[in-house]
C-alpha positions in Angstrom: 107.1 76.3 113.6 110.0 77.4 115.3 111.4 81.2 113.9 115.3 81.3 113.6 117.1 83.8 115.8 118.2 86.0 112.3 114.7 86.2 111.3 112.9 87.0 114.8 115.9 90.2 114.5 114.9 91.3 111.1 111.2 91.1 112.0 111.6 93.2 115.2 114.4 95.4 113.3 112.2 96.1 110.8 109.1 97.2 113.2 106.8 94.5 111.6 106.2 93.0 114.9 102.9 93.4 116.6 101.0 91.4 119.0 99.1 88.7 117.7 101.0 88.9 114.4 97.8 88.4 112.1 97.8 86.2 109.1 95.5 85.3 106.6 92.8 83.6 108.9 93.4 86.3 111.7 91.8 90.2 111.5 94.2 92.8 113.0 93.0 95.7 114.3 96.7 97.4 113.8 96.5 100.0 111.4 99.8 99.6 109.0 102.8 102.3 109.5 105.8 102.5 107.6 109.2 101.4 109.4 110.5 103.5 112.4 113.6 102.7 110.7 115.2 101.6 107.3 114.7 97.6 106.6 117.8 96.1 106.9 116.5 92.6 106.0 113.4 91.8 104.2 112.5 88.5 105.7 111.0 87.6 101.6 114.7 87.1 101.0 115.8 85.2 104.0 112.4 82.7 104.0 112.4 82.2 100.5 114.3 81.6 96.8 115.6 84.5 95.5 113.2 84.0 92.5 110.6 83.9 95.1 111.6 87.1 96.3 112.6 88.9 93.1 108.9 87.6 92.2 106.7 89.0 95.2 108.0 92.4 94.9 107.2 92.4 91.5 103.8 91.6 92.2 103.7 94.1 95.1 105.2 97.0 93.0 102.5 95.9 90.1 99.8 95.5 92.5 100.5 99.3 94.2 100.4 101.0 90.4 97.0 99.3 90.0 95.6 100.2 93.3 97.5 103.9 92.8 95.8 104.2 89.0 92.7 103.3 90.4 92.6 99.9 87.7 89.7 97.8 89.7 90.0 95.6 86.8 93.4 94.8 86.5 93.7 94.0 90.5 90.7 91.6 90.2 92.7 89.9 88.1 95.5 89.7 90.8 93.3 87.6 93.2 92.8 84.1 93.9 88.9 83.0 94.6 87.7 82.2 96.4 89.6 85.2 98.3 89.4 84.8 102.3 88.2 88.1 103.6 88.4 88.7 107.1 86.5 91.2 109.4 83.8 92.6 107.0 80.6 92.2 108.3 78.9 89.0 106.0 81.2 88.5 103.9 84.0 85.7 104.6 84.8 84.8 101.5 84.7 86.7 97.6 84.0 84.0 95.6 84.5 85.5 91.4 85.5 88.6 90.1 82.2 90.1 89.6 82.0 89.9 93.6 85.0 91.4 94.4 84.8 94.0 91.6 80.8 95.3 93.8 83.2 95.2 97.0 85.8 96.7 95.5 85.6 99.9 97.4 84.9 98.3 100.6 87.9 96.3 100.6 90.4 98.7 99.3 89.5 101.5 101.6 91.8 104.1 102.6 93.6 102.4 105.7 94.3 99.0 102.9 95.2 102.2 99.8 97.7 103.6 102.4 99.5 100.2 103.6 100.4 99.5 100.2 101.2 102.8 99.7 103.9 102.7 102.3 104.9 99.0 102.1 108.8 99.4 100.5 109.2 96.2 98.4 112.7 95.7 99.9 111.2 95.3 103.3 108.4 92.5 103.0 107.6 89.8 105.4 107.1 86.6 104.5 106.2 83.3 106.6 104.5 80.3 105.5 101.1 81.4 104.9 102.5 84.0 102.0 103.8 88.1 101.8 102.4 90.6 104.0 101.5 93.9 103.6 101.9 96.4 106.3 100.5 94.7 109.5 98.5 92.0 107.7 96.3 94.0 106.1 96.9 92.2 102.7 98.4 88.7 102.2 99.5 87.5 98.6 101.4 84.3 98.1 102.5 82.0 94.9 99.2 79.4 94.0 101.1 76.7 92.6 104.6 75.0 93.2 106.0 75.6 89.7 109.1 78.0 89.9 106.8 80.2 87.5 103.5 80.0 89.3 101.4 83.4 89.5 101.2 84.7 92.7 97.8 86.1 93.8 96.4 88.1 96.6 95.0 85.4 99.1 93.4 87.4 102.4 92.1 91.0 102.9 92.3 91.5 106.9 89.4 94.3 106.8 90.0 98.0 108.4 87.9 100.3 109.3 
């Protein structure tokens, strides 16, 4: 899939570009930083409805109080199982709650804490595979194709 020009410029205006952009089935070894500059285009708007977009940043700013407030439960209930993990020694998939809930401090270590901690809502990347935090460290997309489907987190790219 070929990226329009605009969307190529917002990416690389908003310092979300690295090599090897990862995505869910990819581990990135990038550690997330916020923007060298201001967004001045989230590409969640330009790739997607506006109740798309209105939708993700919800989630995101939801899913930050949870991770903030330390509410293990409540962000369990934010994922979609089985949840792809990548980069974690044996373990490639979380397959239930209970799982994820024993892993819970592996996965949300402080490198994942901190790029949702400094992911602005107004400047979040989107392609086809969903919405990424920081460098790929998180990906969450919508799980079904009703306007009003729930989105769910979908891939943890593993950091040290």
């Amino acid at each position: 899939m070929l990226l329009s020009h605009r969307i190529l410029v917002a990416i690389f205006s908003a310092g979300l570009f690295t090599a090897g952009l990862p995505g869910p089935g990819l581990h990135s070894t990038a550690i997330a930083q916020p923007p060298a500059t201001p967004c001045t285009q989230s590409t969640v708007e330009s790739n997607s409805s506006a109740a798309y977009a209105r939708q993700a940043r919800a989630f995101l700013l939801e899913l930050q109080k949870a991770v903030q407030s330390g509410d293990r439960k409540h962000v369990a209930g934010m994922v979609q199982y089985p949840l792809r993990v990548n980069g974690l020694p044996h373990v490639r998939s979380i397959r239930n709650r209970a799982a994820f809930l024993r892993l819970y401090p592996t996965l949300f270590n402080a490198p994942l804490r901190q790029a949702l901690k400094n992911q602005p809502p107004d400047c979040l990347f989107h392609n086809w595979q969903g919405a990424m935090i920081g460098n790929g460290e998180l990906w969450f997309d919508q799980t079904g194709t009703a306007a009003d489907a729930p989105f769910r987190i979908t891939a943890i790219n593993y950091q040290k």
